[in-house]
C-alpha positions as CSV (number, residue, x, y, z in Angstrom):
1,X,56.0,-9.9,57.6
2,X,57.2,-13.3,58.2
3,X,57.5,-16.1,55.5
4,X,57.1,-19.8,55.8
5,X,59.4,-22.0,53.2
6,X,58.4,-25.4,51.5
7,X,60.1,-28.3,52.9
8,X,63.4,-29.4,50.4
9,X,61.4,-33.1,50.0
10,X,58.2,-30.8,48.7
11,X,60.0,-28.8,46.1
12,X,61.8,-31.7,45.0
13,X,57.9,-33.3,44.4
14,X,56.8,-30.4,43.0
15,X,59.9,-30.7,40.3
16,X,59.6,-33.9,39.7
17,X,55.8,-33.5,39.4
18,X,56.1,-31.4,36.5
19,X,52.4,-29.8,37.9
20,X,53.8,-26.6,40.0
21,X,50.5,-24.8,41.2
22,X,50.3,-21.2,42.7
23,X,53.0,-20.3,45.6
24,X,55.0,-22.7,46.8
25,X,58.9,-23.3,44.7
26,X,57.5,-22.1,41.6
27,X,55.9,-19.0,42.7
28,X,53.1,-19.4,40.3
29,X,50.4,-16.7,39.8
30,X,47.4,-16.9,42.3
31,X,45.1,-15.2,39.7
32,X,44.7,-14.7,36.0
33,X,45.7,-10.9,37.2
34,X,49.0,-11.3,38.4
35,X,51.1,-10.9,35.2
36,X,54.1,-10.9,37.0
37,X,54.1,-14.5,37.5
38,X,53.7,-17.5,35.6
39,X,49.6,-19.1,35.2
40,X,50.2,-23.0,35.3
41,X,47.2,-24.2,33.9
42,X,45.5,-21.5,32.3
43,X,42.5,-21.1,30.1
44,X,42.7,-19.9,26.6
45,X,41.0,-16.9,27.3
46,X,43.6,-16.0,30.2
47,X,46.9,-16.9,28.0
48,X,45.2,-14.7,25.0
49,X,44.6,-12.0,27.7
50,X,47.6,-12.3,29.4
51,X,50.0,-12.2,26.1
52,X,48.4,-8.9,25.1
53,X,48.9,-7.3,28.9
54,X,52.7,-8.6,28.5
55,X,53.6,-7.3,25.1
56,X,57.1,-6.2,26.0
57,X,57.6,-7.4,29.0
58,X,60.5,-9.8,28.7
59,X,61.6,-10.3,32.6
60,X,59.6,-13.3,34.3
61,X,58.4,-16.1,32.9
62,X,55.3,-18.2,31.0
63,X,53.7,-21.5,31.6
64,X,53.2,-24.2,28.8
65,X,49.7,-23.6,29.3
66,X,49.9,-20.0,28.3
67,X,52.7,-20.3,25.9
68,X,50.9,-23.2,23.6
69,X,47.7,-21.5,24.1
70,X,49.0,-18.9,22.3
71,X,50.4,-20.1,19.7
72,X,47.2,-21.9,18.9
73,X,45.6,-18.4,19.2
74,X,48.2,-17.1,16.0
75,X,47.8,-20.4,14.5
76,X,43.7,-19.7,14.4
77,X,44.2,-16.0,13.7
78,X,46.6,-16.2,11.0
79,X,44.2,-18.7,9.2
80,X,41.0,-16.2,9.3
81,X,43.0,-13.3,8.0
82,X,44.5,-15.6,5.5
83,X,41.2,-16.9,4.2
84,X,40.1,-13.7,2.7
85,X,43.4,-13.5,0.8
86,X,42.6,-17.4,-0.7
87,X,39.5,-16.8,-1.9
88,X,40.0,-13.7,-3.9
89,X,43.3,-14.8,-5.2
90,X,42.5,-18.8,-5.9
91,X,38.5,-18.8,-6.3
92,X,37.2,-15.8,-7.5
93,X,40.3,-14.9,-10.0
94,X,39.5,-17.6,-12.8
95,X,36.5,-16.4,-13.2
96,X,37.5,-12.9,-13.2
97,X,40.1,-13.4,-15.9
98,X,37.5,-15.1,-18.4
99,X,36.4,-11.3,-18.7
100,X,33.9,-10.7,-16.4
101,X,35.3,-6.9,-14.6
102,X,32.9,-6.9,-11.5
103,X,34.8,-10.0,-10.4
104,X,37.7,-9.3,-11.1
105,X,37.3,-5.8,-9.1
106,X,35.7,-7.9,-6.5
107,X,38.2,-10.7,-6.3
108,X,41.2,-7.8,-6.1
109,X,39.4,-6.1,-3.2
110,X,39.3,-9.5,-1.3
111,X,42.7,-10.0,-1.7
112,X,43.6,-6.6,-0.6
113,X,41.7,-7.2,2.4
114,X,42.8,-10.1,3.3
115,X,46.8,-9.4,3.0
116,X,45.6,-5.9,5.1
117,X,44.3,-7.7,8.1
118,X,46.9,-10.6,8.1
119,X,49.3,-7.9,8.3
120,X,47.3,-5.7,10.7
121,X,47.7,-9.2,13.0
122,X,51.0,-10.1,12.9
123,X,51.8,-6.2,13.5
124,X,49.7,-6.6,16.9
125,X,51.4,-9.7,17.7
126,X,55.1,-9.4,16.6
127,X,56.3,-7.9,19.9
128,X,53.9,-9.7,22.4
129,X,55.5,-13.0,20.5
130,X,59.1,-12.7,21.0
131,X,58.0,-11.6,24.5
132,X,56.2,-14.7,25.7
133,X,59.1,-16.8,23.8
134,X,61.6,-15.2,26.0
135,X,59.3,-16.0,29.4
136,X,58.9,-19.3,28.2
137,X,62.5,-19.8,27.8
138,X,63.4,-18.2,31.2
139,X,60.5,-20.6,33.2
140,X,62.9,-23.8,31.9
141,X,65.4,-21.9,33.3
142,X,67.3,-20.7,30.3
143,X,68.3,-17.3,28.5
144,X,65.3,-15.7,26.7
145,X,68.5,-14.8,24.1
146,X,68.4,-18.3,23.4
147,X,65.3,-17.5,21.0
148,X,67.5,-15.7,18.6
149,X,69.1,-19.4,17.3
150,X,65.7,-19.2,15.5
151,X,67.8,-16.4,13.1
152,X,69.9,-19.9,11.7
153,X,68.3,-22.4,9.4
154,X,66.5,-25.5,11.1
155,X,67.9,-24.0,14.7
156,X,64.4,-23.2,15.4
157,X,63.5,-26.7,16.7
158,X,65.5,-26.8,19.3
159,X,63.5,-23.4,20.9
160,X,60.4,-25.4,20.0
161,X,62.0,-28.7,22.0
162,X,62.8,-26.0,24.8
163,X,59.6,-24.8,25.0
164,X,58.2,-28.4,25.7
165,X,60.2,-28.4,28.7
166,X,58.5,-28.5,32.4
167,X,58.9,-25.7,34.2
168,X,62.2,-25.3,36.4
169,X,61.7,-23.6,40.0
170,X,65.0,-22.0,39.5
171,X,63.6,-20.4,36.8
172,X,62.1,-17.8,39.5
173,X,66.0,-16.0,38.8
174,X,64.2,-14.1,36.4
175,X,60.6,-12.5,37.9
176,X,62.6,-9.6,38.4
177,X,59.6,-7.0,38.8
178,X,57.3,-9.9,40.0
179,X,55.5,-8.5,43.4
180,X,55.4,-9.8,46.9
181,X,53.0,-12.8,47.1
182,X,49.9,-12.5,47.8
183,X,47.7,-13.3,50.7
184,X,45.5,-16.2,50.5
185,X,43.8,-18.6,53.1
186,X,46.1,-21.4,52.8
187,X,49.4,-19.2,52.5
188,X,51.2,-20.9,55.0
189,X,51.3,-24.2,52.6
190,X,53.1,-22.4,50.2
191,X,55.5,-19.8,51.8
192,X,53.4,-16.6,51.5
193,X,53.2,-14.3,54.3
194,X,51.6,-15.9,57.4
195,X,48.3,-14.0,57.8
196,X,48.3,-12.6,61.9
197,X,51.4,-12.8,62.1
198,X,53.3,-10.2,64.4
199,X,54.5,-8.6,61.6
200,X,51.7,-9.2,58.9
201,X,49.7,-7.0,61.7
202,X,52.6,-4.2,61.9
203,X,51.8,-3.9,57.7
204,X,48.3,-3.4,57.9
């Protein structure tokens, strides 16, 4: 199986671009199904997806797209689980405390409920979070360790100011279980294997 590289002049566009696509210096993902390799420009749906298939997978990286697409996902989740919790706790208690017991009974299951399923969430999401901080971290080209300055007061910004980053080709030091690339009509744009190739027809 032979390989054809990218010129030097077009990986130095494509990091100065700040757009990478599939292939080419940043080895981006193809499809929404290859986990192994970052999505540059994926959907909400796919980051959501995606985050949940990584859990603890903390080789390899994550695009922008996927990272910030997911944290508006526990942004938007957090707030529905919360709202139960806000109502019975805030609206309903005042008028349960002016003696009224169905209300109140009411009002204390909400709450319950509410604090149940927030925690329910951020149980689900815990380890698929520090996960797709430390891919995010390693497609910048930096130490996924580097999330743990979020332990120290006020540190924290400068993961968030790291994650703003574009994506660094060099980055690719750390898809250590990502696959062989796959096949696609245009491969030989973006240093895949050269379909008919002598070798490409020895593999199949």
């Amino acid at each position: 199986m032979t390989f054809e590289r990218p010129t030097r002049q077009r990986r130095a566009r494509e990091e100065l671009s700040g757009a990478p696509g599939p292939g080419g210096a940043y080895d981006g993902a193809w499809t929404a199904d290859d986990i192994h390799r970052p999505l540059y420009g994926a959907t909400f749906g796919q980051a959501v997806k995606r985050f949940f298939r990584n859990y603890r997978r903390f080789s390899g990286r994550a695009s922008r797209s996927e990272f910030w697409w997911v944290q508006l996902f526990l942004v938007l989740g957090t707030a529905a689980t919360f709202i139960p919790t806000l109502i019975g706790a805030n609206i309903l208690a005042p008028s349960a405390n002016a003696g009224d017991a169905p209300t109140a009974a009411g009002s204390s299951a909400l709450a319950f409920a509410g604090s149940a399923l927030l925690t329910l969430f951020w149980a689900a999401c815990a380890l698929p979070s520090l996960a797709i901080n430390w891919r995010r971290l390693h497609d910048v080209n930096l130490t996924g360790a580097l999330y743990l300055i979020t332990l120290i007061p006020y540190a924290g910004i400068g993961v968030v100011i790291f994650t703003l980053q574009a994506p660094k080709a060099a980055g690719r030091r750390y898809d250590r279980d990502a696959l062989p690339p796959a096949r696609t009509p245009d491969a030989h744009r973006y240093g895949t294997p050269v379909a008919g190739s002598d070798s490409d027809r020895k593999a199949r």
